[in-house]
C-alpha positions in Angstrom: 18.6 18.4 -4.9 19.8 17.5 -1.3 17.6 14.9 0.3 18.3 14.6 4.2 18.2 10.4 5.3 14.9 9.3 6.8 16.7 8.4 9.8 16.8 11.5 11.1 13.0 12.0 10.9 12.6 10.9 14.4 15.0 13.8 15.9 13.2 16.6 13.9 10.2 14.6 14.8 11.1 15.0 18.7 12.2 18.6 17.9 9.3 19.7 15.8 7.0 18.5 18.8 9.1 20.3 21.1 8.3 23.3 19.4 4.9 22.9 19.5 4.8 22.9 23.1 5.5 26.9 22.8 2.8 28.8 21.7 5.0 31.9 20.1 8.5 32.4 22.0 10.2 29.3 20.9 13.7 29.5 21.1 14.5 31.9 22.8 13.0 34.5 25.4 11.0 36.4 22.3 12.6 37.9 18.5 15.3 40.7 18.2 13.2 44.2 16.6 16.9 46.4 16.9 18.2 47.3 13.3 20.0 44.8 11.1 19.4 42.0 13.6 18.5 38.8 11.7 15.0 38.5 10.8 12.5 36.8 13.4 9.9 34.1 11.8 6.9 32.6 13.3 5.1 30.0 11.9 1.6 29.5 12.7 -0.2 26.0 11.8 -3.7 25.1 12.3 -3.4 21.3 12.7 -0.8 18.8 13.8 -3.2 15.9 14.3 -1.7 13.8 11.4 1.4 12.5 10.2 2.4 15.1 6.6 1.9 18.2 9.4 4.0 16.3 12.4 6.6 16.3 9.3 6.2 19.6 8.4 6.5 21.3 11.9 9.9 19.1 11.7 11.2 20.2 9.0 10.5 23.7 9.1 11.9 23.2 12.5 14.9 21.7 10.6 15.4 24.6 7.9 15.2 27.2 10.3 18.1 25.8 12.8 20.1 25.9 9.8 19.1 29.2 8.7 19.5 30.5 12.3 23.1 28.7 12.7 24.3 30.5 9.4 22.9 34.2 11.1 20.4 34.1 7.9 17.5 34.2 10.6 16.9 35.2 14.1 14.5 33.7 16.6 11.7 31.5 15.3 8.8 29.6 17.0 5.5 27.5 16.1 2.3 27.8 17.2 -0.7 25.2 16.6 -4.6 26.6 17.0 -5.8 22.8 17.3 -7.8 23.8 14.5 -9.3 26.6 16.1 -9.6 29.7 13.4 -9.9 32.4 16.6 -7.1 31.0 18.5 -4.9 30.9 15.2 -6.2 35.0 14.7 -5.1 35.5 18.1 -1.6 33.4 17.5 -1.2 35.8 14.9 -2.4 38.9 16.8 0.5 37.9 19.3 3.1 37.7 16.9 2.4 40.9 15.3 2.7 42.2 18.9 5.7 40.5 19.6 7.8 42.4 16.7 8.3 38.9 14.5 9.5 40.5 11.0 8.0 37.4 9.2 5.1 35.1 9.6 4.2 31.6 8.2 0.4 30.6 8.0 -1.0 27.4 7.6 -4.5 28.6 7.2 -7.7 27.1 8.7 -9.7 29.2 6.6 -9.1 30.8 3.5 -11.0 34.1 4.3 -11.6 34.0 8.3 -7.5 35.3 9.1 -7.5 37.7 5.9 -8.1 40.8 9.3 -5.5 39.8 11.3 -2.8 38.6 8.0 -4.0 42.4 6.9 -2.6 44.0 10.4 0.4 42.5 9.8 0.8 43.6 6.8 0.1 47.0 7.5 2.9 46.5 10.4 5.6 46.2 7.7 5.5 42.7 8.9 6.1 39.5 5.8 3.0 37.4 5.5 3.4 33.7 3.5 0.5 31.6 3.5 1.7 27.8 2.6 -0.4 25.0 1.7 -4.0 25.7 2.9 -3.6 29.3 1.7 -5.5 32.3 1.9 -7.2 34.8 0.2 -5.8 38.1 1.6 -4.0 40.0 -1.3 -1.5 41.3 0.8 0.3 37.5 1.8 2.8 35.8 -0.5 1.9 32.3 -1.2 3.8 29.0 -1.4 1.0 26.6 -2.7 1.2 23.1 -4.7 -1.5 23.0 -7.6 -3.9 21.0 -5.6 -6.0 21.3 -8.5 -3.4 19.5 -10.7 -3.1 17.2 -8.2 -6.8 16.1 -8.2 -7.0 16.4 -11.5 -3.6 13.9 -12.0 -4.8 11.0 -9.7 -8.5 10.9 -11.7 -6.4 10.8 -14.9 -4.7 8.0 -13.8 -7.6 6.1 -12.4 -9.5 7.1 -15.6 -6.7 5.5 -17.3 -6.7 2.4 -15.1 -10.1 1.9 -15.6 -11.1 2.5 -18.9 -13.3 5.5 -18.3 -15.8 3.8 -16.6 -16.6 2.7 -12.8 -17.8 3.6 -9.5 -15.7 6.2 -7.4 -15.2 6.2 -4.0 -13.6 9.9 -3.0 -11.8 10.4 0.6 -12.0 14.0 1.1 -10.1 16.0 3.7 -11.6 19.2 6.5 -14.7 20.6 5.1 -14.4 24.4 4.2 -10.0 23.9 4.1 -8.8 25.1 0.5 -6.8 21.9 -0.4 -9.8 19.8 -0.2 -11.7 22.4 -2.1 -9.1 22.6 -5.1 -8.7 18.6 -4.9 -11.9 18.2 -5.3 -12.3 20.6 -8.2 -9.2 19.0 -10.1 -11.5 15.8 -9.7 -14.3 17.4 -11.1 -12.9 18.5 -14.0 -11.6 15.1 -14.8 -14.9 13.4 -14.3 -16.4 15.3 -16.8 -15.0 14.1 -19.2 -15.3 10.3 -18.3 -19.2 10.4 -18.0 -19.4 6.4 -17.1 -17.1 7.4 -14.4 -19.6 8.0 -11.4 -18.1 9.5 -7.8 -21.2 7.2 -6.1 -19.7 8.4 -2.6 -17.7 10.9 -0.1 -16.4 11.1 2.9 -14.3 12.9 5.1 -11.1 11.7 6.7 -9.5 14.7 7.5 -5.9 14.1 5.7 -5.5 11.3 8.7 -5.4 7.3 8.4 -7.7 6.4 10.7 -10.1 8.5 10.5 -10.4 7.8 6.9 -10.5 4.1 7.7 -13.3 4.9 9.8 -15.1 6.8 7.6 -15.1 4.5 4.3 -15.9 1.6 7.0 -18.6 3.6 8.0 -20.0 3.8 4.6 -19.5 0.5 2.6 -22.5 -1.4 3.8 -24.8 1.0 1.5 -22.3 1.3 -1.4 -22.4 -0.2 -4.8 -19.5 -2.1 -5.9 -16.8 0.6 -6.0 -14.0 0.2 -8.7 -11.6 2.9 -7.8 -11.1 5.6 -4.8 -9.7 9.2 -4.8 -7.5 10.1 -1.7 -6.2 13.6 -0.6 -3.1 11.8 1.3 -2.4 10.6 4.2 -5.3 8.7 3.7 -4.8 5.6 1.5 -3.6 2.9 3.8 -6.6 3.6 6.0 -9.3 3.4 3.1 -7.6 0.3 1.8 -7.8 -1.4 5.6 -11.2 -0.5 5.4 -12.1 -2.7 2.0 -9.9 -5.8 3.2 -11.5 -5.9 6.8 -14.6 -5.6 5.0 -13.3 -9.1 2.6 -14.2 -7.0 -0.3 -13.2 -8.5 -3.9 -12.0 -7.7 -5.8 -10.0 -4.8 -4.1 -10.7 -1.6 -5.8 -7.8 0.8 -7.1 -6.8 2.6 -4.0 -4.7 6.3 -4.9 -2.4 6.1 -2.2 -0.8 8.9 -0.5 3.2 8.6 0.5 2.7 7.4 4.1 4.8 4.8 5.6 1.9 2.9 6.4 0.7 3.4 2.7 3.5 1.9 1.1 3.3 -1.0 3.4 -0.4 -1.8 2.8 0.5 -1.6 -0.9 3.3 -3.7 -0.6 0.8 -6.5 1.3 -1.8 -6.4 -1.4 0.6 -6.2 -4.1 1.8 -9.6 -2.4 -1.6 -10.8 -2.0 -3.2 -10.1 -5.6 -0.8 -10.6 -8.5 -0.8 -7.4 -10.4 -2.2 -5.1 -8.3 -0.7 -1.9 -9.1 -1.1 1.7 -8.1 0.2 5.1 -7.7 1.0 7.2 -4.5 1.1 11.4 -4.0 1.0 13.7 -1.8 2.2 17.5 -1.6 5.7 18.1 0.2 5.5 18.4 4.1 8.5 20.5 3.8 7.2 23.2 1.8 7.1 24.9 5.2 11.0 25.5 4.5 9.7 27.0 0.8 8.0 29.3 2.7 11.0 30.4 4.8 13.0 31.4 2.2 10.2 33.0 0.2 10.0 35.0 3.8 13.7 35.4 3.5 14.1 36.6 -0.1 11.3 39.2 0.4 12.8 40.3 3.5 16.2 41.0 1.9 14.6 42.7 -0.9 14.9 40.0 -4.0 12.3 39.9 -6.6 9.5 37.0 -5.4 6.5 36.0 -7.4 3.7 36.9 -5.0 2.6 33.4 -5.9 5.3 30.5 -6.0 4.8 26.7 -6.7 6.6 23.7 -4.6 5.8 20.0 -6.3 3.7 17.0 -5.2 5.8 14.5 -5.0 4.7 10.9 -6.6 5.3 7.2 -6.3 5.2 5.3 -8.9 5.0 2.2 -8.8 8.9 1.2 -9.5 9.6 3.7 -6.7 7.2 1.8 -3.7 9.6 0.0 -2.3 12.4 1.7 -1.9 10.6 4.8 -0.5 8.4 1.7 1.4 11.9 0.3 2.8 12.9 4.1 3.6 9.6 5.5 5.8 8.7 4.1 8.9 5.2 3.4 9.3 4.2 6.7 10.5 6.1 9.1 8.6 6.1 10.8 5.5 7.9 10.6 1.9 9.5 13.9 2.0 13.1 16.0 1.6 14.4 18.7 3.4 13.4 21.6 0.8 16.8 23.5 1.0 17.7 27.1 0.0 18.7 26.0 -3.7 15.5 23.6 -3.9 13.5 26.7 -2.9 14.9 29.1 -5.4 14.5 27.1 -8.1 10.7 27.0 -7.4 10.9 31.0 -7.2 12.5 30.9 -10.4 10.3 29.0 -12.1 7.0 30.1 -11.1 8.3 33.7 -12.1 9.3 32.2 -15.6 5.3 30.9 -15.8 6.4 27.8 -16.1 6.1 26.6 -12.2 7.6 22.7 -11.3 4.5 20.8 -10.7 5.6 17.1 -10.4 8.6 15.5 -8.8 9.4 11.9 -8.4 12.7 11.4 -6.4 13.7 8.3 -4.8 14.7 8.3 -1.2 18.6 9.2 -1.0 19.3 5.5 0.6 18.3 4.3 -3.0 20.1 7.0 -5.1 
């Protein structure tokens, strides 16, 4: 697989920003409806306030100029609700209007946009839900097993920690389905480590600080806490939290494949001979998956109406060179290109869908 150099994550930064700024008619003066012109995609996002989604406005962003360069897609354009599930619905609304021939949803709720994703089905228009997906039957979805991945990081702290200890869990948005299937891969770990205990959680809403803020918040009144579960995006900050708290020993943080999450590692590991961890997070650039799943269906090629993309996973013999690739606020992640993507189509139609990768950075291949 082709992995694009960190180095240009602050240009498809700047552009995926850019796009932002334009609520549906991005690019161009609005998308082309006349026969065999290249399909029109719009991608509609409930959130940007954290790193993984600045990277994954980027590169969709990224994908599409290639697509669009190539004639494989027309116009294209990004719209962010600010978390706002009516002003996503009318996002939505506006690009059904608007003639787009495909539309990309990063879902604030999994139920609440099922009417409007259900008008533009009934449009003839292609619906992909990515990442916080929904529940309309009617959508394609591009999802990673969020309930593997729960259920991966509390194996590995189980693992860590002999089965017993206090956990600490940072969740994400209340009611958003990636936090509800985290948590539920969690839970089905724990029960089988009864000495295990989740003794707290809180909510840091996939973002450093705020989780910093959070466990902070809540220390004073815990137990001693042996391990905590992260969501991403999320581990550096719950980590700060402990050490400004001169808590010791340091409990196994799960990190989550930030730049500043690597770097915190890399400090304690410095600090405390032996400390060891893990680091995952799902792949901000599963917004491309869901362009060519949009593509594929568009041109007529079989798609599984649900397809898989990989969380990817730092081990620990991987931290520093993905730590000496990321700058502190970005993102382990690769361009998801057309091949990358069909391979996940593939595979989830074979029932046997890709559910782990973990690639180096390409400076370190």
């Amino acid at each position: 697989m082709n992995v694009r150099s960190a180095r240009r994550r602050p240009a498809l930064l700047a552009a995926g920003l850019a796009a932002l700024t334009c609520l549906v008619a991005a690019c161009g003066a609005g998308p082309s409806t006349e026969p065999g012109a290249a399909p029109s995609i719009g991608l509609s996002t409930y959130y940007t306030g954290n790193n993984w989604r600045k990277e994954m406005v980027s590169s969709f962003q990224s994908g599409a100029t290639d697509a669009q360069k190539t004639g494989i897609i027309g116009k294209y354009s990004v719209a962010d609700s600010n978390g706002s599930v009516p002003q996503q619905a009318a996002q939505i609304q506006s690009m059904i209007i608007q003639g787009y021939r495909a539309i990309l949803v990063e879902a604030a709720s999994p139920t609440a946009l099922n009417g409007s994703i259900q008008k533009a089905c009934d449009a003839g228009i292609t619906v992909v839900a990515f990442d916080s997906l929904v529940t309309a039957d009617c959508a394609y979805k591009v999802a990673t097993d969020y309930v593997k991945y729960g259920e991966l990081e509390t194996e590995y702290v189980a693992q860590r920690l002999g089965g017993k200890g206090n956990i600490l869990m940072v969740r994400g948005i209340p009611g958003n389905s990636v936090d509800n299937d985290v948590y539920a891969g969690v839970q089905n770990v724990l029960k089988k480590y009864p000495d295990m205990k989740l003794v707290s959680e809180v909510y840091g809403q996939f973002t450093e600080s705020v989780a910093q803020q959070q466990v902070a918040g809540v220390l004073p009144s815990l137990p001693k806490i042996d391990a905590v579960l992260t969501e991403g995006n999320d581990g550096g900050g719950a980590m700060q939290a402990f050490r400004q708290a001169n808590v010791n020993p340091l409990p196994l943080v799960v990190m989550g494949n930030t730049g500043q999450d690597l770097q915190v590692w890399q400090k304690v590991a410095q600090q405390v001979p032996g400390y060891t961890t893990m680091s995952v997070s799902s792949y901000p650039s599963m917004s491309t998956v869901a362009m060519w799943v949009a593509v594929n269906v568009l041109a007529g090629k079989p798609v599984p109406k649900l397809v898989y993309a990989p969380v990817l996973t730092i081990p620990e013999q991987n931290r520093d060179a993905w730590a000496g690739h990321l700058g502190y606020g970005e993102v382990a992640n690769k361009v998801l290109s057309q091949e990358d993507s069909q391979r996940f189509i593939d595979a989830s139609a074979s029932g046997n869908p890709l559910h782990v990768d973990s690639p180096l950075p390409e400076a370190a291949q």
